[in-house]
DSSP file (Angstrom, degrees, kcal/mol; ACC not computed):
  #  RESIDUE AA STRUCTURE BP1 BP2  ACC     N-H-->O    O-->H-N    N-H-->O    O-->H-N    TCO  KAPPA ALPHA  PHI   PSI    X-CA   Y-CA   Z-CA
    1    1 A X              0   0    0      0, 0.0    50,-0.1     0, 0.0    51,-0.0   0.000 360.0 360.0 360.0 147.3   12.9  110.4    1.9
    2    2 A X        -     0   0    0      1,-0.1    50,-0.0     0, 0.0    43,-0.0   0.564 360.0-129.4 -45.9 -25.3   15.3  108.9    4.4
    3    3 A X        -     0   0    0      1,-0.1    -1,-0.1     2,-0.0     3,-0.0   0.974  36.6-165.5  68.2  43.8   17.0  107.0    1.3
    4    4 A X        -     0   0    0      1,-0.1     2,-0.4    36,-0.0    -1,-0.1  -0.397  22.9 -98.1 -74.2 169.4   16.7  103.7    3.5
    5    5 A X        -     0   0    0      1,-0.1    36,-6.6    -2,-0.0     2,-0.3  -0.747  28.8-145.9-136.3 118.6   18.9  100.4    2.1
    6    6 A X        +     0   0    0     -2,-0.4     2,-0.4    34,-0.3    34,-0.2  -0.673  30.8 165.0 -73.5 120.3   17.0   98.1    0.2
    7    7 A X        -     0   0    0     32,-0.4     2,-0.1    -2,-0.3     3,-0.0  -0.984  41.5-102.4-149.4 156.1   18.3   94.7    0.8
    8    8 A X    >   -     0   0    0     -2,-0.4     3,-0.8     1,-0.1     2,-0.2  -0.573  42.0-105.7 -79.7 143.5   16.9   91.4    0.2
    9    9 A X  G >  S-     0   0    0      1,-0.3     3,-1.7     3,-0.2    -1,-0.1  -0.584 103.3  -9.9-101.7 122.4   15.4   89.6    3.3
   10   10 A X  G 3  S-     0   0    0      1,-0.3    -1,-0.3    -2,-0.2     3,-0.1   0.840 125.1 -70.4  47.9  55.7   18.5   86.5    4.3
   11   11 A X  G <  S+     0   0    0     -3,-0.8    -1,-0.3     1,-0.2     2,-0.3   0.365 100.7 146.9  58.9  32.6   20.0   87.5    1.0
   12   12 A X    <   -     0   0    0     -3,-1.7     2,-0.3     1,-0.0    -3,-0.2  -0.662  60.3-106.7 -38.7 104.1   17.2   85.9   -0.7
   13   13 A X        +     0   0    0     -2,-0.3     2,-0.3    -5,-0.1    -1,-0.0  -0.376  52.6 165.6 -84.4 152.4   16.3   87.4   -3.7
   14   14 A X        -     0   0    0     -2,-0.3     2,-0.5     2,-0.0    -6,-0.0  -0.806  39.3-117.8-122.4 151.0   13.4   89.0   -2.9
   15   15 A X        -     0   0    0     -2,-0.3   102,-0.1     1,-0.1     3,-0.1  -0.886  33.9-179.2 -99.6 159.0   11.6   91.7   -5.1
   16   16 A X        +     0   0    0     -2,-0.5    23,-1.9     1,-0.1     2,-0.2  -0.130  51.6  63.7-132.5  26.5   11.7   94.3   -3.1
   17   17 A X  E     -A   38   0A   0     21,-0.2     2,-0.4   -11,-0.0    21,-0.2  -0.882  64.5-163.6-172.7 117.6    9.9   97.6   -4.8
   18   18 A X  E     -A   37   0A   0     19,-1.7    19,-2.5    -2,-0.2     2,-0.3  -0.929   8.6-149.1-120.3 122.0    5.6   97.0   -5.7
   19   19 A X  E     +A   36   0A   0     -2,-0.4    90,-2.3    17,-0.2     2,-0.4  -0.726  45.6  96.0 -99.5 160.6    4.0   99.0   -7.8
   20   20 A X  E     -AB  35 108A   0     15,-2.1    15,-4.3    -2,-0.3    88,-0.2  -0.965  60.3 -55.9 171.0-165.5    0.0   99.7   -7.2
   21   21 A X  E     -A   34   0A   0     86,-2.3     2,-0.5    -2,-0.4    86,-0.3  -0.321  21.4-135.7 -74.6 156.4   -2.4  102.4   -5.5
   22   22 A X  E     -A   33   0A   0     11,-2.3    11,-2.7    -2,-0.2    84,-0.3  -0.932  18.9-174.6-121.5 124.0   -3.0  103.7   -2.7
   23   23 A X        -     0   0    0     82,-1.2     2,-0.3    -2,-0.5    -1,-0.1   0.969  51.3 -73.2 -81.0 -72.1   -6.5  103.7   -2.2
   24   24 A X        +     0   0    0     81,-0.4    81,-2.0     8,-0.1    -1,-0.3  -0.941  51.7 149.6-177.3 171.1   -6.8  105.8    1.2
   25   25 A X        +     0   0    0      4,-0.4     2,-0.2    -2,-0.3    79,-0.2  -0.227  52.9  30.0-163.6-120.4   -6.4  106.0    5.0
   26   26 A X  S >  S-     0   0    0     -2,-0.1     3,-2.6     3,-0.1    -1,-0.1  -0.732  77.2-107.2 -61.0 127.6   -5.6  108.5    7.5
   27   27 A X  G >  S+     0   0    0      1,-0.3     3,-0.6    -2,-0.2    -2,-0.0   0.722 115.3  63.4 -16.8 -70.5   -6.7  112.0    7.1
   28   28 A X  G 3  S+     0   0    0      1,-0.3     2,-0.3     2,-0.1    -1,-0.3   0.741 110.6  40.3 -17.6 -47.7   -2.8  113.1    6.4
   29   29 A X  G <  S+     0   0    0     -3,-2.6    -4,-0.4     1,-0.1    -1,-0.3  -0.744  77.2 151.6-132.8  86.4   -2.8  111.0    3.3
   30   30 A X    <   +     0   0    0     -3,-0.6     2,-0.2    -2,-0.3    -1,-0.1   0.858  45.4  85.3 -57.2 -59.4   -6.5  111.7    1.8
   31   31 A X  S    S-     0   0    0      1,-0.1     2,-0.3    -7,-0.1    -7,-0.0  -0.363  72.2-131.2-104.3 154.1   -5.9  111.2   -1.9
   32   32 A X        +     0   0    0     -2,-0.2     2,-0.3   -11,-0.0    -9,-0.2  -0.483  46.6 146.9 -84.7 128.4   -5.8  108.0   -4.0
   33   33 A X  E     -A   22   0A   0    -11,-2.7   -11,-2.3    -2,-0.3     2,-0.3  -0.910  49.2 -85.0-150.4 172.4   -2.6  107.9   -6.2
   34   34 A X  E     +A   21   0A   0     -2,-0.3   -13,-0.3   -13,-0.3     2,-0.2  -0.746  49.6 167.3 -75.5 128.9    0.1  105.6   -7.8
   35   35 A X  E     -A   20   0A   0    -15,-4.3   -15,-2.1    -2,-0.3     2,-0.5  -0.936  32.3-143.2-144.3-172.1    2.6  104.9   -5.7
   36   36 A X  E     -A   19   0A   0     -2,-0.2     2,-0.8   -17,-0.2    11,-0.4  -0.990  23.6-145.9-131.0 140.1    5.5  102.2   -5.8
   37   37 A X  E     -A   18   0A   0    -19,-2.5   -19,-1.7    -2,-0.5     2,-0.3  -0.933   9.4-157.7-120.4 125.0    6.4  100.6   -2.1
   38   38 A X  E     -AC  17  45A   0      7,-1.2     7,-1.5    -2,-0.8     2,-0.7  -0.657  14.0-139.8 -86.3 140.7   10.0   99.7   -1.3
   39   39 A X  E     - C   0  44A   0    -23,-1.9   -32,-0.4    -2,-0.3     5,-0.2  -0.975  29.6-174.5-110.8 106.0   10.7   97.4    1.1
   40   40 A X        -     0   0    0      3,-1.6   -34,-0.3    -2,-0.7   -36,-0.0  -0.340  38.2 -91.7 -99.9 149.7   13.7   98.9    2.9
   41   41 A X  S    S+     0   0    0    -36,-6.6   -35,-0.1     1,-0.2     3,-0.1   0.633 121.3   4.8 -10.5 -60.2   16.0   97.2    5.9
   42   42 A X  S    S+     0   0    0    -37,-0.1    13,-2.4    13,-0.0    14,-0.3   0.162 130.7  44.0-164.0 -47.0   14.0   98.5    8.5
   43   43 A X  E     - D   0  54A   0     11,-0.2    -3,-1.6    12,-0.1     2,-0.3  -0.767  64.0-125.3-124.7 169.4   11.1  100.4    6.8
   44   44 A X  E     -CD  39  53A   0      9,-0.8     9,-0.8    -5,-0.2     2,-0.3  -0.830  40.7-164.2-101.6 145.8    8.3  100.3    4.0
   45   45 A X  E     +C   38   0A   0     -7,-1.5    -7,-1.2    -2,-0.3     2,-1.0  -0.784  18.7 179.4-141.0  81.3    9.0  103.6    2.0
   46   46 A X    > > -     0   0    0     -2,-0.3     3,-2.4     5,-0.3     5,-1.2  -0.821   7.9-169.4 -89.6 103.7    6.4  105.4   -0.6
   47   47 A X  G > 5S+     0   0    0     -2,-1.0     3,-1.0   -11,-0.4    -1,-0.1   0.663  80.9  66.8 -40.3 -33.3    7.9  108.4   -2.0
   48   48 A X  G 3 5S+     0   0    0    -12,-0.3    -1,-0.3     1,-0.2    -2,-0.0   0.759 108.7  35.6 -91.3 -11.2    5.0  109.5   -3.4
   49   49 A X  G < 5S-     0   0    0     -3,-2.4    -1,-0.2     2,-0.2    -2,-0.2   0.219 108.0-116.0-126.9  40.3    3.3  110.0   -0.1
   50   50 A X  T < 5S+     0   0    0     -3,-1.0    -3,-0.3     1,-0.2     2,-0.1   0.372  71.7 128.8  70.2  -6.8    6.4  111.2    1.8
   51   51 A X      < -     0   0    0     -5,-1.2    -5,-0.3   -50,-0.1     2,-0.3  -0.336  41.9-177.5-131.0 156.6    6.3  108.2    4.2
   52   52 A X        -     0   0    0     -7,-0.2    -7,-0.2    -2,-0.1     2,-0.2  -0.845  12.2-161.0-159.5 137.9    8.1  105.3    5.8
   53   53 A X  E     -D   44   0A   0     -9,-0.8    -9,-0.8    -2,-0.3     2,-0.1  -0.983  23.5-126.3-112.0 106.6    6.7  102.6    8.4
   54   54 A X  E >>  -D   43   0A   0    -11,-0.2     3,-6.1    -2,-0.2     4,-1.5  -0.237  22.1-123.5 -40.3 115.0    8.9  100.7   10.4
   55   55 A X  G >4 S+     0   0    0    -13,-2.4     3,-3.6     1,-0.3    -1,-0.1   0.925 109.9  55.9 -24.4 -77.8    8.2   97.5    9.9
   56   56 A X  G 34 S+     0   0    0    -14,-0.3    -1,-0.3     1,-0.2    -2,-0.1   0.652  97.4  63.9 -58.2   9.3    7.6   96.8   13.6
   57   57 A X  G <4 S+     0   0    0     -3,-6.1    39,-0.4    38,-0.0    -1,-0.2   0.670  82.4 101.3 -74.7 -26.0    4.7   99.7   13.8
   58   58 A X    <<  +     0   0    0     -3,-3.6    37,-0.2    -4,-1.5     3,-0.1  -0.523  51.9 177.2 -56.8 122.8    2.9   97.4   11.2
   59   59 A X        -     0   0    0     35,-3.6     2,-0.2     1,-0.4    -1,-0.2   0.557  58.5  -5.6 -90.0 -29.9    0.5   95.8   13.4
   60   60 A X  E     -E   94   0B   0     34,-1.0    34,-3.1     2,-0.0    -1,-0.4  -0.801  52.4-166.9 178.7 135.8   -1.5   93.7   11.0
   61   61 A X  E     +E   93   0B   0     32,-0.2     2,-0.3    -2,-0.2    32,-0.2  -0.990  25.4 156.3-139.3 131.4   -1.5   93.3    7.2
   62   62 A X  E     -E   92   0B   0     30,-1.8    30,-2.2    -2,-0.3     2,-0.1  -0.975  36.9-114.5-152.7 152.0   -4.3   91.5    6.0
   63   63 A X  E     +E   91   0B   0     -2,-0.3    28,-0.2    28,-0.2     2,-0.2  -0.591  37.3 165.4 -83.3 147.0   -6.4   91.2    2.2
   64   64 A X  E     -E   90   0B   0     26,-1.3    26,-1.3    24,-0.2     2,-0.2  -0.798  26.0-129.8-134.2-163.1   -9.9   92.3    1.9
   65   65 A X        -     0   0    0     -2,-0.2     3,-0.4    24,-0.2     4,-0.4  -0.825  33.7-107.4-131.4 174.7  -12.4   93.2   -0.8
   66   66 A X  S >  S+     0   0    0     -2,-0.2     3,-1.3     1,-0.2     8,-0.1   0.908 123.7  52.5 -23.1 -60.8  -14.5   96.0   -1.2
   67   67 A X  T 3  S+     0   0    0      1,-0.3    -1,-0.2    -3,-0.0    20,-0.0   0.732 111.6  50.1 -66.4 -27.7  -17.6   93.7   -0.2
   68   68 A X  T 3  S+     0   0    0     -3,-0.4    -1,-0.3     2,-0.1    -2,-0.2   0.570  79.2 107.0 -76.2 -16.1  -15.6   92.6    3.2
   69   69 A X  S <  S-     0   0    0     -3,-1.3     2,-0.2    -4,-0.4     3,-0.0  -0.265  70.7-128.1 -86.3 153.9  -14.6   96.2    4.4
   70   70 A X     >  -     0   0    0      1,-0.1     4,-3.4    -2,-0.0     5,-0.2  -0.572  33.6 -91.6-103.9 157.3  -17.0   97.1    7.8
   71   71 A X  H  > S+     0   0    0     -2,-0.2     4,-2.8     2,-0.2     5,-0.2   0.907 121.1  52.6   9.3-101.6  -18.8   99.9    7.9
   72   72 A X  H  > S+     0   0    0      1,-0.2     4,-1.2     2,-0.2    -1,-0.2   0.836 104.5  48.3   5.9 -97.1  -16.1  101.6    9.5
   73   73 A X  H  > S+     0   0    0      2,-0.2     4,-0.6     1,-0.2    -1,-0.2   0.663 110.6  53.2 -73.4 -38.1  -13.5  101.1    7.6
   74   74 A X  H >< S+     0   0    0     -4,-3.4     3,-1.5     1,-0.2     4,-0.4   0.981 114.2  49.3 -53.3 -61.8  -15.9  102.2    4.0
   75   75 A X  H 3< S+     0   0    0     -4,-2.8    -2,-0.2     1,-0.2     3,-0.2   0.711 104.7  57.4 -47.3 -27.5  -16.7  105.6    6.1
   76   76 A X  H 3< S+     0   0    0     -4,-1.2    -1,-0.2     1,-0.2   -51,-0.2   0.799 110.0  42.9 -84.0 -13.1  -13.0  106.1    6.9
   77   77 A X  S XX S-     0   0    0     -3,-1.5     3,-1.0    -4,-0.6     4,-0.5   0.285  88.9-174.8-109.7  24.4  -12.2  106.1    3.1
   78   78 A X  H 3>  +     0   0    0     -4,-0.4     4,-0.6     1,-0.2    -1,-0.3  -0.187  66.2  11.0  36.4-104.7  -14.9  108.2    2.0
   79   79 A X  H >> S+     0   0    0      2,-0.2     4,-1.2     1,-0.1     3,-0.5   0.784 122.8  65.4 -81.3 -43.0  -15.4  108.8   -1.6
   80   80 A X  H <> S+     0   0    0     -3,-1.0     4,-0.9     1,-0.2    -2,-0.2   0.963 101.9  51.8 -49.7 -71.4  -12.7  105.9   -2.5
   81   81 A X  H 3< S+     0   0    0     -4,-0.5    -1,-0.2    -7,-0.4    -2,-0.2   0.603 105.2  48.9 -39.1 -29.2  -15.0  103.4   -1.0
   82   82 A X  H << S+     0   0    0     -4,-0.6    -2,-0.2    -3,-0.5    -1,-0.1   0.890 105.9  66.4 -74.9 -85.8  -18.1  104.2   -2.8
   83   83 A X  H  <  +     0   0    0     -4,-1.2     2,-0.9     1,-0.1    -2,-0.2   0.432  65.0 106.3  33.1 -78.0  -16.0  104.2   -5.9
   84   84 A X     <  -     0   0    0     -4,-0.9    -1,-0.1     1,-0.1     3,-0.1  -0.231  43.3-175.1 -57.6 107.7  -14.9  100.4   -6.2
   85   85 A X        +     0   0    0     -2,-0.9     2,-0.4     1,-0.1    -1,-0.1   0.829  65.7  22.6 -66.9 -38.2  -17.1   98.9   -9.3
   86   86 A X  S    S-     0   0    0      2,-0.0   -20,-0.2   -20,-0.0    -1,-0.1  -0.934  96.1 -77.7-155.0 170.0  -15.8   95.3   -8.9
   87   87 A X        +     0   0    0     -2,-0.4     2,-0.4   -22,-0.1   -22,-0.1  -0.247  56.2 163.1 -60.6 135.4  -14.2   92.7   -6.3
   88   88 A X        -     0   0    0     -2,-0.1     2,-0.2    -4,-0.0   -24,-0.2  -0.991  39.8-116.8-156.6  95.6  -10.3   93.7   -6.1
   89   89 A X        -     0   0    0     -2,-0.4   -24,-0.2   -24,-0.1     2,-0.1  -0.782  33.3-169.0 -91.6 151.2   -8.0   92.4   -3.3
   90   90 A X  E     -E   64   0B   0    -26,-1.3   -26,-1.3    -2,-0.2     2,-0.6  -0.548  14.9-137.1-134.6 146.2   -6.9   95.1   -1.6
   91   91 A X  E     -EF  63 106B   0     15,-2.1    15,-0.7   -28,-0.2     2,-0.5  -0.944  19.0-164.1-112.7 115.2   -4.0   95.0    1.1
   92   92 A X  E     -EF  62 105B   0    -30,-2.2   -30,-1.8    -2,-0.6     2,-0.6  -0.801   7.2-156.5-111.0 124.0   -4.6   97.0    4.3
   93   93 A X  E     -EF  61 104B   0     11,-4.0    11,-1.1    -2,-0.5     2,-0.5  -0.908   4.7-158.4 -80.6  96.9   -1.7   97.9    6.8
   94   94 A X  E     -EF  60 103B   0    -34,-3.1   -35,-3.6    -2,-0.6   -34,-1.0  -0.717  25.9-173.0-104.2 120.7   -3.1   98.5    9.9
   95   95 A X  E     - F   0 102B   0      7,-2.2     7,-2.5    -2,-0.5     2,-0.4  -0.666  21.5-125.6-111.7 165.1    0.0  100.8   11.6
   96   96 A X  E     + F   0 101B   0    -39,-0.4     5,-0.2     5,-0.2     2,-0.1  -0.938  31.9 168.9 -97.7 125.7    0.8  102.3   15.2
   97   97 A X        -     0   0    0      3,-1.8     2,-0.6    -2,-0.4     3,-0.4  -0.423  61.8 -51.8-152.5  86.2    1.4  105.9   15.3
   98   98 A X  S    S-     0   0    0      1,-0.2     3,-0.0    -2,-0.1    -2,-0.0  -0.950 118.0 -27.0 112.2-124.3    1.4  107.3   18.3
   99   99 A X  S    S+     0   0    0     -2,-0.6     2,-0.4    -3,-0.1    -1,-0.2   0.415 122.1  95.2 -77.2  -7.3   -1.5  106.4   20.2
  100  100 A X        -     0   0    0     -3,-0.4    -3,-1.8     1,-0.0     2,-0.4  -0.837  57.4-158.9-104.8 108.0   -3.4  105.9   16.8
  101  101 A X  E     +F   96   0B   0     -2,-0.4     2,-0.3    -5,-0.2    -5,-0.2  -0.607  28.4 174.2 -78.6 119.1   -3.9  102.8   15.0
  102  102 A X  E     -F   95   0B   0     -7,-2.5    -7,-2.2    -2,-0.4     2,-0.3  -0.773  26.3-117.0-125.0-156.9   -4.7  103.9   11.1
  103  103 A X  E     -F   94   0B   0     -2,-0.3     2,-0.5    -9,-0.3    -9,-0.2  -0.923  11.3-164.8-127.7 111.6   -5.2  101.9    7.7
  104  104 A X  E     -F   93   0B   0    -11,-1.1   -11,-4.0    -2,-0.3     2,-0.3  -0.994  19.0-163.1-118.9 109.8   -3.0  102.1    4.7
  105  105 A X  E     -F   92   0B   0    -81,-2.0   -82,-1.2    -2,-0.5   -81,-0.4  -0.917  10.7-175.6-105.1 139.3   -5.3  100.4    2.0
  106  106 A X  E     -F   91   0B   0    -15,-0.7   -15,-2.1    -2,-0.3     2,-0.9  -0.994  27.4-160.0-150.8 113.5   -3.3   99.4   -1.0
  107  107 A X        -     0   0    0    -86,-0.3   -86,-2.3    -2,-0.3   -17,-0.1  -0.814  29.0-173.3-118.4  92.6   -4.5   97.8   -4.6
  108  108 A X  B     -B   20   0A   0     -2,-0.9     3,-0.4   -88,-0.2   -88,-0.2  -0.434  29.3-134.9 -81.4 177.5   -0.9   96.4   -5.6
  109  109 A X  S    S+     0   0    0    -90,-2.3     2,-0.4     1,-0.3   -89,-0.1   0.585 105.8  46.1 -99.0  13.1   -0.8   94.9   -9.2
  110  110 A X  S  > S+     0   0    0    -91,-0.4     4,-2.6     1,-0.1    -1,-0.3  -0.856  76.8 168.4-134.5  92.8    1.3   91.6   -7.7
  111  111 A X  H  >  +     0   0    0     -2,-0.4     4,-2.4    -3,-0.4     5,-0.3   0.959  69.8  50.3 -49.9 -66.3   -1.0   91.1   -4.7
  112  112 A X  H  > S+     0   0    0      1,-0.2     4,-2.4     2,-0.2    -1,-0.1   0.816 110.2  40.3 -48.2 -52.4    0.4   88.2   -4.0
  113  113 A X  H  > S+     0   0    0      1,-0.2     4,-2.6     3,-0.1     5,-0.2   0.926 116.3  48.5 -62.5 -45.6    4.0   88.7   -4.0
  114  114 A X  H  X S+     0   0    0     -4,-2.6     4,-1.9     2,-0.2    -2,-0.2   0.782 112.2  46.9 -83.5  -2.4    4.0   92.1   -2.2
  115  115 A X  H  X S+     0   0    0     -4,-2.4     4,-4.4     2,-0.2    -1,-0.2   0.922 114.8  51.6 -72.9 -42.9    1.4   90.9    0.9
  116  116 A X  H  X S+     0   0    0     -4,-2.4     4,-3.7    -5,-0.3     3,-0.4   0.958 113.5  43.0 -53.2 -51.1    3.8   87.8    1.0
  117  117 A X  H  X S+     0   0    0     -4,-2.6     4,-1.6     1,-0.3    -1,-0.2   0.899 113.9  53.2 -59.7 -42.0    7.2   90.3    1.2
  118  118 A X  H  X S+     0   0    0     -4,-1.9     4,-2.0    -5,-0.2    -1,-0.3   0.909 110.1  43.8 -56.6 -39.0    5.5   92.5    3.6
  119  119 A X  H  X S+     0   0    0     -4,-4.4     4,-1.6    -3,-0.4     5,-0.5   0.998 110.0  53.7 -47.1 -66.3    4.7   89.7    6.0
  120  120 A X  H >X S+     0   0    0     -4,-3.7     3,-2.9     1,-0.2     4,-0.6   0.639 118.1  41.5 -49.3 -70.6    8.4   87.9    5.8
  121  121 A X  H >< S+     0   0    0     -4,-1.6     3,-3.3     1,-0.4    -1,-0.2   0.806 115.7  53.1 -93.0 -61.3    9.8   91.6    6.8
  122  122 A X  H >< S+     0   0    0     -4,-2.0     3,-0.6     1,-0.3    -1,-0.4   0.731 112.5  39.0   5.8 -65.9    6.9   92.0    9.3
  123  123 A X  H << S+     0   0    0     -3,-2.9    -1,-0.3    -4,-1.6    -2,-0.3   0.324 117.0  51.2-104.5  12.6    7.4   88.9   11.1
  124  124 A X  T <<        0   0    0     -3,-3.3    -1,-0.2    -4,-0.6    -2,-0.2   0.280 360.0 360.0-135.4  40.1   11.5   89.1   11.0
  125  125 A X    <         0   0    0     -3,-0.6    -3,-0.1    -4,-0.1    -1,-0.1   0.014 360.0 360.0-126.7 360.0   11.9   92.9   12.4
């Protein structure tokens, strides 16, 4: 990883490091794991699936549940989707990358806190 600098958003403290899932997404990152997401300067950073998004490629981060997810969006995560036994919000990143909008679905275990931190960095990059 780029080793980007964790800093608390207006020197707030903020926590800044979420621990959870990663349910599924884009073809590139298939499989469903633990992962921990740092909220970096500049970027979001999971180590465990090689990656950082710059904040401003996040396009829209928004909760669902299983039972809310389209079609689509069930078919895009294959096997994961069938999978969920009971209602769980889930946080999905919808990122730019390239020309290609994908989905980073994400079951942290402090929902609340890490959708709120993502936003504030989100709306102030």
């Amino acid at each position: 990883m780029t080793g980007c600098e964790i800093l608390p958003l207006f020197g707030k403290k903020e926590k800044v490091e979420f621990k959870g899932e990663y349910l599924g997404g884009p073809p590139a990152f298939p499989k469903k794991r633990n992962v921990k997401v740092k909220l970096c300067e500049t970027c979001l950073e999971v180590d465990e699936l090689h990656l950082n998004v710059a904040y401003n490629a996040i396009k829209k981060i928004e909760n669902t549940t299983r039972e809310k997810m389209s079609a689509g969006r069930v078919l895009l995560l294959g096997v994961v989707g069938a999978l969920w036994k009971k209602e769980q919000v889930l946080t999905v990143l919808t990122v730019q990358d390239g020309a290609a909008l994908n989905n980073l679905v994400f079951k942290f275990e402090d929902v609340e806190d890490a959708q709120k931190a993502i936003y504030n960095r989100i709306s102030h990059s």
